[in-house]
N, C-alpha and C positions, 0 to 999 in steps of 0.2 A: 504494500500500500504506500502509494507515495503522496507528499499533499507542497502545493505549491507554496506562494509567496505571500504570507501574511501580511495586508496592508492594513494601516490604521491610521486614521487621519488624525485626530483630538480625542485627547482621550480628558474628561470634563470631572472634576474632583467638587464635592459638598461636606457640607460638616452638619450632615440630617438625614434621619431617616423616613422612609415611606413606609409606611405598613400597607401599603394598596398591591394588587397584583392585578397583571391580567392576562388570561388563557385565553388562546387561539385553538380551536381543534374541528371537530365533524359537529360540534354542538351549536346550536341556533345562540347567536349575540358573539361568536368567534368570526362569522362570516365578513369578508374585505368590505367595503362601498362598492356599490353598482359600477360600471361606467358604459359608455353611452353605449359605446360603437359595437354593431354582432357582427354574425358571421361577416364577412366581407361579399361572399358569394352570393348571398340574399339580399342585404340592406347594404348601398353605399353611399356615404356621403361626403358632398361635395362643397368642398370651400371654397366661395366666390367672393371677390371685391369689386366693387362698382366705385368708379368715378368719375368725377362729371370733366368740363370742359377745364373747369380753373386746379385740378388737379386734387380737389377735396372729394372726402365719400359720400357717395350717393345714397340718403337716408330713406323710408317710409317704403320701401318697395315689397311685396307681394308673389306670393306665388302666381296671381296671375302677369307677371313683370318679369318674369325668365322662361325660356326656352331650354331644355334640354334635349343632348342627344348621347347615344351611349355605339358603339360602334355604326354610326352612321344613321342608327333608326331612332327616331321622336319618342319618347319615354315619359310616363306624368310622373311628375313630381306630388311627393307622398307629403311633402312638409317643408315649413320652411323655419327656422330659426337663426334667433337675430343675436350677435353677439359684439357689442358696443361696448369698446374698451373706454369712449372717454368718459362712460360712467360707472367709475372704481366701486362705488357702494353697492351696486346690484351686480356687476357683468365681470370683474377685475379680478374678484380671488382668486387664488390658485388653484381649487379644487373645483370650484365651481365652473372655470372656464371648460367645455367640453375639448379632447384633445386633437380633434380633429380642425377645431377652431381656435388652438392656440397658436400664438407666433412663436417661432423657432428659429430663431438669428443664429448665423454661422459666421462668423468674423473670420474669413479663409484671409492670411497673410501670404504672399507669393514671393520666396525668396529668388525664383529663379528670374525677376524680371524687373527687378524691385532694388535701391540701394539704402546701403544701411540705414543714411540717414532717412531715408522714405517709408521704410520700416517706422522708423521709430515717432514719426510724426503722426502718421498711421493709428499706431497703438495710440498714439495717446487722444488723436479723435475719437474715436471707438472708445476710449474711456470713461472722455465725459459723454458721450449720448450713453453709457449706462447711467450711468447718477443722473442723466434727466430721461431718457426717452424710453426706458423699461416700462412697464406695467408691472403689476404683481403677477397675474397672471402668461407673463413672455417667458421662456423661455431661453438661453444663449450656451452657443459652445464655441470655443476658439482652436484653428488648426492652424497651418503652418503647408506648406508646398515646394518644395524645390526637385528639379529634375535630378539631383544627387541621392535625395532621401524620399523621396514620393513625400505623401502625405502621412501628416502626424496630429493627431487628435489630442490637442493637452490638457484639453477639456470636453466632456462630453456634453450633452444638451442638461443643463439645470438653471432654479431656480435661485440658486445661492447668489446672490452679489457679490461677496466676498470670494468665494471663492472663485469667479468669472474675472473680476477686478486682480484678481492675483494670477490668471493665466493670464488675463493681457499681460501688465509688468513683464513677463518675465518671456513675451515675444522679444524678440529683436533684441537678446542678450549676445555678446559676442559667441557662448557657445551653441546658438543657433543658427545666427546668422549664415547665412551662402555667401562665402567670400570670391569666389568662383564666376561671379554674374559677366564680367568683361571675357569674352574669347578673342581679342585681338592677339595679347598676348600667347592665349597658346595657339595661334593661328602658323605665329611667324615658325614655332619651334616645330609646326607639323610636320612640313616635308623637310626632303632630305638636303637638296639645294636646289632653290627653284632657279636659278641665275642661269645653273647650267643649262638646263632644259629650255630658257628661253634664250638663250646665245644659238641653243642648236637650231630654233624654232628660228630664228629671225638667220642662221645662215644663208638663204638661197633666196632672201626676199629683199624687198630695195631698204637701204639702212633708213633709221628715224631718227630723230634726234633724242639728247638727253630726258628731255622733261618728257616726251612722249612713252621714254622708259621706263621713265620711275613712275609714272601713272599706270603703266602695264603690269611693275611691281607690285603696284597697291592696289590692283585688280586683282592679282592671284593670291593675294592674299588675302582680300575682301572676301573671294570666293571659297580658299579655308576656310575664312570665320564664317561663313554662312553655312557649310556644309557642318561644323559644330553645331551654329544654332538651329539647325532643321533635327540633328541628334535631339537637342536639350528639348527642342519644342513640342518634339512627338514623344518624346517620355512627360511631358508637362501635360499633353491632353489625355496619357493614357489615363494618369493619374486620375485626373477631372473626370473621366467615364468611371472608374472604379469609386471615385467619391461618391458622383450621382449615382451609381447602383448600392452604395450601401444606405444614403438616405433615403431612399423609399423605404428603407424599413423603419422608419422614423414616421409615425402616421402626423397628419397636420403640415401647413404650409412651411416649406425651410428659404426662409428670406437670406439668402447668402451675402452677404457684404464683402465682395471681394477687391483686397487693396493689392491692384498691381498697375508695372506700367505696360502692361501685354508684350507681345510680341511682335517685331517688328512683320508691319505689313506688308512691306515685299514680298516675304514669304504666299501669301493671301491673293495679294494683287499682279505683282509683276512689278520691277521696274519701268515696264513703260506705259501703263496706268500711273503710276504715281513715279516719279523722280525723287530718288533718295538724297542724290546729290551733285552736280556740275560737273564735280571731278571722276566721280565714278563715270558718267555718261560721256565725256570726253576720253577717259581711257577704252573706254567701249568702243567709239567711234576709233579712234587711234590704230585698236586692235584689227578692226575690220578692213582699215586701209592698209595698211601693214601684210598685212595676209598671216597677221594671230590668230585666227578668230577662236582657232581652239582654247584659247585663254581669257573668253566669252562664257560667263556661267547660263545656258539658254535656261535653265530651268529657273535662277533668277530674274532673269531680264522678263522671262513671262511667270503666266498665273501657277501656281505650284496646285496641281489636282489632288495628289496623295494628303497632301496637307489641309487643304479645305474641306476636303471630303472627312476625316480626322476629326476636324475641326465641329464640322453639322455633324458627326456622329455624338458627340462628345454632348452638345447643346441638344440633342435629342434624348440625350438619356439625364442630362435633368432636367429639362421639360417634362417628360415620363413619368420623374419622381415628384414629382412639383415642387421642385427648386424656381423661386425666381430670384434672376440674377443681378445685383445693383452694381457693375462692374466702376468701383471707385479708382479715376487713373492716375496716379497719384505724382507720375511724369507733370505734373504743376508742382509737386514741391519741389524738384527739384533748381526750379529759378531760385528757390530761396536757399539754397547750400549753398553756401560761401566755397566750399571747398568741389565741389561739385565740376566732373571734368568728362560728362558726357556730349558727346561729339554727336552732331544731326540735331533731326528734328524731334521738339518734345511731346510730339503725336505721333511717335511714327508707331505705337502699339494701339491706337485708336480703332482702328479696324477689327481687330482680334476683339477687344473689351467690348466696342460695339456689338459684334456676333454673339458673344455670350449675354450680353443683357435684353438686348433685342428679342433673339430666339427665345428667351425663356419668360418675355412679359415683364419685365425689370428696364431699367433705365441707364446708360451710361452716364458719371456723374464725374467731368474734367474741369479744370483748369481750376483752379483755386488751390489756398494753402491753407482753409480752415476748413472740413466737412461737417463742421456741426451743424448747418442750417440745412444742410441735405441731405445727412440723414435722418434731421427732426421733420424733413418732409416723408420721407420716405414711412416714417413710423407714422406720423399721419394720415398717409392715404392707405394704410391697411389698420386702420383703428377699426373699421367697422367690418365684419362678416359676414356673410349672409350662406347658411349655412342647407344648400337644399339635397333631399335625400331620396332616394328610389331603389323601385326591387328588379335588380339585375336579371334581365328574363333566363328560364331555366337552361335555354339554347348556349345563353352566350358563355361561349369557351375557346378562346382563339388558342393556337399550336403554344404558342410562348406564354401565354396567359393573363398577355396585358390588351386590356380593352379602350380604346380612344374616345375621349369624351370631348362633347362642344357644348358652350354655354352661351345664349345670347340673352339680349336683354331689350325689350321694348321702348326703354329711356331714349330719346332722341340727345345723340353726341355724348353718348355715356361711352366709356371705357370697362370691357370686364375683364377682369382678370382672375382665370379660373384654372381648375386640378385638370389636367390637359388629358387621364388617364388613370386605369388602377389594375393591378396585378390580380386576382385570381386567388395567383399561389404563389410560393415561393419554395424554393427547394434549398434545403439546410447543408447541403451537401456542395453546393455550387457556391453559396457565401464564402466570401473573403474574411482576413480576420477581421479589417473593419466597420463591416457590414454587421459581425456575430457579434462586436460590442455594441454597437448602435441600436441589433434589436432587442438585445437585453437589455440597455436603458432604457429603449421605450416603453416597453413593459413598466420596469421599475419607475422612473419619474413618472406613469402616466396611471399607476395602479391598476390595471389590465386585467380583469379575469379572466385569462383564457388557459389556466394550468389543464395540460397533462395529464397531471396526476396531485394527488391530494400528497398537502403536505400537514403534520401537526407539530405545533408550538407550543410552548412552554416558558413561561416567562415571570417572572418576581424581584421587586428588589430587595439586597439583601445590604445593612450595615455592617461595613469595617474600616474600621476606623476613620470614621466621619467620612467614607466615601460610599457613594450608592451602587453599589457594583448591583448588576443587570444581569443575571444568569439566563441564558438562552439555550432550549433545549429543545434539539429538532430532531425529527424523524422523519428519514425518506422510504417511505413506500419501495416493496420490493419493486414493481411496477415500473417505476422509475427508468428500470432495465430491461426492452423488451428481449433481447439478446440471452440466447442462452448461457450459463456458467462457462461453458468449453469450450466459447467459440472467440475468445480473445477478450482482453481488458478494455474496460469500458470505464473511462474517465467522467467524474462529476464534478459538477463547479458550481460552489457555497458562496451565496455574497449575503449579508444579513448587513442593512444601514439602519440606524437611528436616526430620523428626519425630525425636526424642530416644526412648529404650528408653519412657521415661516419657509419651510423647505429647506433650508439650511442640515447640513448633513453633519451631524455634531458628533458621530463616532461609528464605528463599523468597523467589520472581517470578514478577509475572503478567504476560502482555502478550495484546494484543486487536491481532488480523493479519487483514486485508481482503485477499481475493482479487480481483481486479479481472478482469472478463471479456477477451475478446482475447488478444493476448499471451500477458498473464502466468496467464491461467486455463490456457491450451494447455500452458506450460510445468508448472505444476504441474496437469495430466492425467497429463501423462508420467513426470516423475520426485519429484513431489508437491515439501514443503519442509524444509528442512535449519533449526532451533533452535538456538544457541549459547548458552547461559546463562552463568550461574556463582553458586556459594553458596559461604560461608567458614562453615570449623568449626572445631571444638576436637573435640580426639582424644573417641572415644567411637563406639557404636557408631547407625546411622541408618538409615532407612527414608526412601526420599526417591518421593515419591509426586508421580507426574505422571498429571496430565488435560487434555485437548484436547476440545473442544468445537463440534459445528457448530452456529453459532447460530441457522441455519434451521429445521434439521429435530429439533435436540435429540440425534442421533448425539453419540457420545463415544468416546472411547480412554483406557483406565487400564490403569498401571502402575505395580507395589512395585519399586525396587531397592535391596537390603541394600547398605549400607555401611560398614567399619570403616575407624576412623582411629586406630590402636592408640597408646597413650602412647609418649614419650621421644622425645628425640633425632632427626633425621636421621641415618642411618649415614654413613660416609663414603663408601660406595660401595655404590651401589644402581641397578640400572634397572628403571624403567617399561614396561608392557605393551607391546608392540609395536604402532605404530598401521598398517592396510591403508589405503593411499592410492586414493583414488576416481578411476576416469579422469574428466577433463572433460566434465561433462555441462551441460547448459542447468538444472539444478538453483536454483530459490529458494533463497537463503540468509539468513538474518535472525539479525542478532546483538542480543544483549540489552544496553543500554545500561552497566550496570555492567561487561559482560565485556568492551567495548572500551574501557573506561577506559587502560588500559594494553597499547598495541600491543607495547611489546618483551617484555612480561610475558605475549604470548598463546600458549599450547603448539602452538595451530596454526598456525603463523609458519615457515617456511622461509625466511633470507635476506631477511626482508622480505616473503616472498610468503605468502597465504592458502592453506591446504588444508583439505582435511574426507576425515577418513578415513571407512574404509567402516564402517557401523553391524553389519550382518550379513557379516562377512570371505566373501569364497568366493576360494577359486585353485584354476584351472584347471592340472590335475598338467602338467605339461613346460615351461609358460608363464611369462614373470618376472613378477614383481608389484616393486611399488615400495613400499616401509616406511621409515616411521618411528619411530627409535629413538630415548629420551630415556633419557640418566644421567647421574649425578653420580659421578665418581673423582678423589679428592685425589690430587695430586702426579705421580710419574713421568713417565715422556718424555712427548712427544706423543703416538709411534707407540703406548707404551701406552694410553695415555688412550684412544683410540678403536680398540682391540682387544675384539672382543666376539664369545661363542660361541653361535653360534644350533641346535638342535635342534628335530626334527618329531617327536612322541609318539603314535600311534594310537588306538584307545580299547582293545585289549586288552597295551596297555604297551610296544608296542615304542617304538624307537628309532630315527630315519630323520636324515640328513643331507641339507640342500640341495646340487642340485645346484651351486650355483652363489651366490657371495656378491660382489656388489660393488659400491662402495661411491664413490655420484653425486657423495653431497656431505655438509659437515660445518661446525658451527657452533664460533667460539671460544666458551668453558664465558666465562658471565654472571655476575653479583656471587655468586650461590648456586651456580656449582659445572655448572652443567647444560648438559651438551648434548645438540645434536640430530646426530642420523647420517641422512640418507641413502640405504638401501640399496637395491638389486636382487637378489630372492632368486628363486630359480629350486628348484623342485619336484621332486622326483625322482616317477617314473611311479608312483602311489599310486591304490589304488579311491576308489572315489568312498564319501564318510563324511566324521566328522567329527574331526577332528585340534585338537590343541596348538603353538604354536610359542613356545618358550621360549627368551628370551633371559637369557645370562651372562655375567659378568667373564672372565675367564682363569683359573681356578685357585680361583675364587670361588664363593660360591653363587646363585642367580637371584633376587637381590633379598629383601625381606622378603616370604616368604608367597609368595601366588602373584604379586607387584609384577612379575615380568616374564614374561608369559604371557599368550596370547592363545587365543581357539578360533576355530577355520577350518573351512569346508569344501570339502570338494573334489565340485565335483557329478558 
C-alpha cells in the first residue's frame, strides 16, 4: 500500500472547546445540499448574456425573448432563470448562485509572448479588479503558459481571495518567468555558417553590393528566428487546445482573461498582407534580383495554412467548452518600460489575440497601460445571466458526443452571448492530468451530487490542549473498486477540505492509497477501507467536503458535512457522542500521518488499544453492543466522575431505557479532563427504525447541543 503526498494548507489552533459533533452517513439530516444541474443527457442548461448597443446587460427578458437550437433543430425552452449579480443581497452568495450560472475567471498569464516587465504589470491589474470586480459568488483561478512548460495551474477555480491574491503575487517571480521569449539570439547560433553557403549561392550570379549583403544576412536569419517561433507557437496553441478541453469539465461560463502580447502575425497573415518591416522587404527584393531567392522564407512572405488552421482549431475547442476569451494585449505596456528593447511593431501579435477573443465571443482589449477600466467592463457586461434550460431529445447522440447549440434573441441590436455547445459524455480514460484536477474541483467547489458510490463520515471535535482537533473518519465502500482483486492495483485519491461560511479553505488532506491485488484487494472486496484523518479549527461554522476517487475508471464519492465549533470556553462538564464499537473484522485501516502524531492524544485509543467505531451504528434490539463514551467532569469522587445516564429516543419522541448498562472498562481523565468509558448497553425489544441514544451527566444536561447523541438503527 502506498499513499502519496500529504498536503496541508493552515493548520488553525483555539484555546476552546466544542462539545457539538456532526455525522454524515446513509441516515436522513447527513445528506449534502441539493444542487441544481441533473443528468446532463436529459436536462441542459444554458448560460446566456444579452447586451444591448452601449455594451450594458440587457435586463427584463422572457422566455418568450430567446430562440433556441440544439444541433440545428428548434427546441422549447422548459424555463428561464435570472441570475443578477448586481444585486448581492438576493443573487451574490456563494451557495446560492447556481453553478452553471456562476462566473469562472481564469487569469491565463502567457510567458511565451509576454516580457517580464508585462508580466508583472499584468498581475498586478488582475489584482486590483479582484478587490473590486469579484462578487461573492465568482469564482477565479490563475495559470501561467509558456511553450517551455505548457501550462500550469497555481490555482484552481475558488472562492478564496486570499488565497487567488496570493497566486497572483507570486506570477511573474523570477523562478517563473520565461527568460527564453527573444529567438534572435539563438537564431544566429543555429546554423552552422550561413556566410558560407551564401558566398556559394551568390558565386555564379552578378555580384551586389555590401548593404544588399548584410540585409540578405539579416534575412537568413530572420528566417531562423521564424522557423523557432513557428516551433514555440504551435507548442503554445497545442497547449491552449489541451487547456480548452480540460475546462469543459468545469460546468459554468470560464471568462479567460488572457494577458499576452500574441504572436507575431506574419505567421497568420503573410508578409505581404501586412509589412513587418522596410528592411526585411528590401532584402527580399534584393534577394530576388540577385538570383537568392532560395534565401526567401515563401512560407513567410505568404499566409502560413498549418498554423491558422492550429490556430481555429484551438478557438474551437474553447468555444466548445464555453470559454470566452478577453485577449488583454499587453504589447501597450511595453511603451512604458524604460528598459524595454523590443524591435517592430507593438501590434504585430494583434491578429492572433484578435482570433482568440473574436472566435470565442470575448473582446480584444489593446493599447493602454492601466486594465482596470476594462476589465470593470468586462465584469459588467456578464453581471446579468439568463439562464435557459431544455430536454435534450432522446435521439441526440452525435459520434464525439458534443452537440452545437444557437441562441438568439428577439431584442432588436442586442448582442448574445451564449454556451456555443455540451458534451454528452466524457470518457475518464482520454482526460489529461489537467482536465482530472479541474473535474475534481468542480465537483468539490461546486458540491455536486453525483457520487458513484456512497461514502460514510464520521466527525467530532475533540480538546487538546486548547486546540480543537477534528477527527475525521471515512469509509470507502468496497464498490468503490469495480475491478476484481487479481486483476492489478487500483489507486484511490482522498482529499477531505474544511471550507469556512466564506469558502475560504482553512485546513485539509490528501492522501493517494494503492490497493494491491491478493490479499489485500480480497480484504477490501469485503469490508472495503477505514480513513483516519484529522483537521484543526477555530470555532466557527464549516463545510468539510470529502472526495474519493478511483483512478482507473474516474468513479468518485462526494460528500458535504456541516460542522459547528461554536465560540467560548470548554464547559466543565460535557460528553461527547456516543461512539458504536465495530466487531473485529479483516477491515483496511489507514491513518493519516498528522492524526498519529500523537498516540495518547488519539480519541480512538482504549488503554493503548486501537478501535474504529461503526460509521453507520445498527443494534440488533435484545443484543449488547459495546460503546464508547468520552467526557470531561471537574472534581467529585471517582464513583461520580464516571456516573453517566444513557436514554433511547424513537422518532415519534418516546422515551426507552437500556436494558442493561455495564461498564468493561475506564480510563484515568488526561491533562484536559477526559475520559473514556467503556460500556455494554443492551436494547430493550424495539421495531426495527431509526432511534437516538443520548448520553448525560447525572442531574445534568446532554452536553452542549446535540454533543452527546448519536443515531442508530435497529434493523
Amino acid at each position: 500500500m502506498n499513499d502519496g503526498r500529504r498536503n496541508r494548507f493552515l493548520v488553525c489552533e483555539a484555546l476552546a472547546l466544542a462539545a457539538t459533533f456532526a455525522v454524515a452517513s446513509a441516515l436522513p439530516g447527513g445528506t449534502p445540499a441539493p444542487v441544481r444541474e441533473t443528468a446532463r443527457a436529459s436536462l441542459v442548461e444554458v448560460p446566456v448574456n444579452v447586451t444591448g448597443p452601449d455594451g450594458r446587460p440587457v435586463t427584463g427578458l422572457t422566455v418568450a425573448d430567446f430562440e433556441l437550437e440544439c444541433d440545428g433543430k428548434r427546441q422549447p425552452i422548459l424555463s428561464l432563470d435570472v441570475v443578477d449579480l448586481r444585486r448581492p443581497a438576493r443573487d451574490a452568495a456563494a451557495l446560492s448562485v447556481p453553478a452553471v450560472a456562476r462566473r469562472h475567471f481564469l487569469f491565463l498569464f502567457d510567458f511565451s509572448f509576454a516580457a517580464a516587465h508585462q508580466v508583472a504589470r499584468s498581475r498586478d491589474a488582475a489584482r486590483r479588479f479582484i478587490a473590486t470586480g469579484l462578487e461573492p459568488g465568482d469564482l477565479a483561478a490563475v495559470a501561467t503558459t509558456s511553450a517551455e512548460t505548457g501550462v500550469r495551474l497555481l490555482l484552481t477555480f475558488t472562492a478564496d481571495r486570499s488565497q487567488i491574491l496570493g497566486a497572483l503575487q507570486a506570477v511573474g517571480l523570477p523562478t517563473e518567468i520565461d527568460r527564453s521569449r527573444d529567438p534572435l539570439a539563438f537564431a544566429f547560433a543555429q546554423p552552422g555558417d550561413p556566410r558560407l553557403v551564401i558566398q556559394e549561392g551568390f558565386a555564379s550570379t552578378a555580384a551586389v553590393d555590401a548593404a544588399s549583403t548584410q540585409k540578405i544576412y539579416a534575412g537568413v536569419a530572420r528566417r531562423v528566428a521564424d522557423d523557432y517561433s513557428v516551433t514555440r507557437v504551435e507548442r503554445h496553441l497545442t497547449d491552449m487546445g489541451t487547456l480548452a478541453t480540460a475546462l469543459d469539465l468545469v460546468e459554468g461560463r470560464k471568462i479567460v482573461l488572457y494577458f499576452s502580447e500574441g504572436f507575431d502575425g506574419r505567421l497568420l497573415v503573410g508578409s505581404v498582407a501586412r509589412q513587418t518591416s522596410l528592411e526585411q522587404t528590401l532584402a527580399d527584393n534584393d534577394a530576388m534580383t540577385s538570383g537568392a531567392s532560395w534565401s526567401i522564407d515563401v512560407d513567410r512572405r505568404y499566409a502560413s495554412g498549418p498554423i491558422r488552421r492550429q490556430l481555429d482549431g484551438a478557438v474551437e475547442l474553447l468555444r466548445r467548452s464555453d470559454c470566452i476569451v478577453y485577449a488583454i494585449d499587453v504589447a501597450g505596456l511595453a511603451d512604458a518600460g524604460a528598459g524595454d528593447a523590443t524591435i517592430g511593431h507593438t501590434d504585430r501579435g494583434a491578429d492572433s489575440l484578435f482570433a482568440f477573443a473574436h472566435g470565442t465571443g470575448g473582446e480584444l482589449i489593446a493599447r493602454g497601460n492601466d486594465f482596470g477600466d476594462s476589465l470593470s467592463r468586462v465584469a459588467q457586461r456578464l453581471s446579468v445571466t439568463y439562464v435557459l434550460t431544455f430536454r435534450a431529445p432522446p435521439e441526440a447522440r452525435s459520434q464525439d458526443g458534443y452537440h452545437p447549440l444557437r441562441v438568439r434573441t428577439r431584442v432588436r441590436g442586442a448582442r448574445v452571448s451564449a454556451r456555443a455547445g455540451y458534451f454528452d459524455h466524457h470518457e475518464f480514460g482520454r482526460q489529461g492530468p489537467l482536465a482530472r484536477v479541474l473535474a475534481a474541483t468542480d465537483v468539490i467547489t461546486h458540491e455536486k451530487d453525483r457520487s458513484g458510490f456512497a461514502l460514510d463520515v464520521l466527525t467530532f471535535p475533540v480538546f487538546d490542549r486548547g486546540i480543537r482537533r477534528v477527527p475525521i473518519l471515512l469509509r470507502i465502500p468496497p464498490d468503490a473498486v469495480r475491478r476484481l482483486p487479481g486483476s492489478g492495483p487500483v489507486p484511490l485519491e482522498v482529499y477531505v477540505y474544511a471550507a469556512d461560511e466564506g469558502g475560504t479553505i482553512v485546513d485539509y488532506f490528501t492522501r493517494r492509497i494503492v490497493i494491491e491485488p491478493g490479499e489485500q484487494g480480497a480484504r477490501f472486496s469485503q469490508n472495503g477501507l477505514l480513513y483516519y484523518g484529522l483537521c484543526r479549527l477555530l470555532p466557527g461554522r464549516y463545510r468539510l467536503r470529502v472526495y474519493v476517487r478511483n483512478s482507473i475508471d474516474g468513479r468518485f464519492g462526494f460528500r458535504v458535512v456541516p460542522l459547528e465549533l461554536p465560540e467560548g470556553e470548554r464547559p466543565s462538564e460535557a460528553v461527547l457522542p456516543p461512539l458504536f464499537l465495530s466487531d473485529p473484522v479483516e477491515t483496511i485501516a489507514v491513518k493519516d500521518p498528522r492524526a498519529a502524531e500523537s498516540a495518547a492524544a488519539d480519541p480512538f485509543q482504549l488503554g493503548g488499544t486501537a478501535f474504529f467505531p461503526q460509521l453507520v451504528p445498527t443494534l440488533i434490539s435484545g443484543s449488547p453492543a459495546r460503546i464508547c463514551l468520552m467526557l470531561y467532569r471537574a472534581g467529585g469522587s471517582a464513583a461520580d466522575r464516571y456516573r453517566v445516564d444513557l436514554e433511547i429516543l424513537d422518532a415519534q419522541g418516546g422515551h426507552h431505557r437500556p436494558e442493561k448498562v455495564e461498564i468493561l472498562g475506564r480510563t484515568e481523565p488526561d491533562k484536559e479532563g477526559l475520559v473514556k468509558l467503556l460500556l455494554q448497553v443492551s436494547a430493550p425489544p424495539l421495531e426495527s427504525g431509526e432511534y437516538i441514544l443520548r448520553a448525560a451527566l447525572p442531574g445534568g444536561s446532554p452536553g452542549a447541543g446535540p454533543g452527546g447523541e448519536t443515531r442508530f438503527r435497529i434493523p
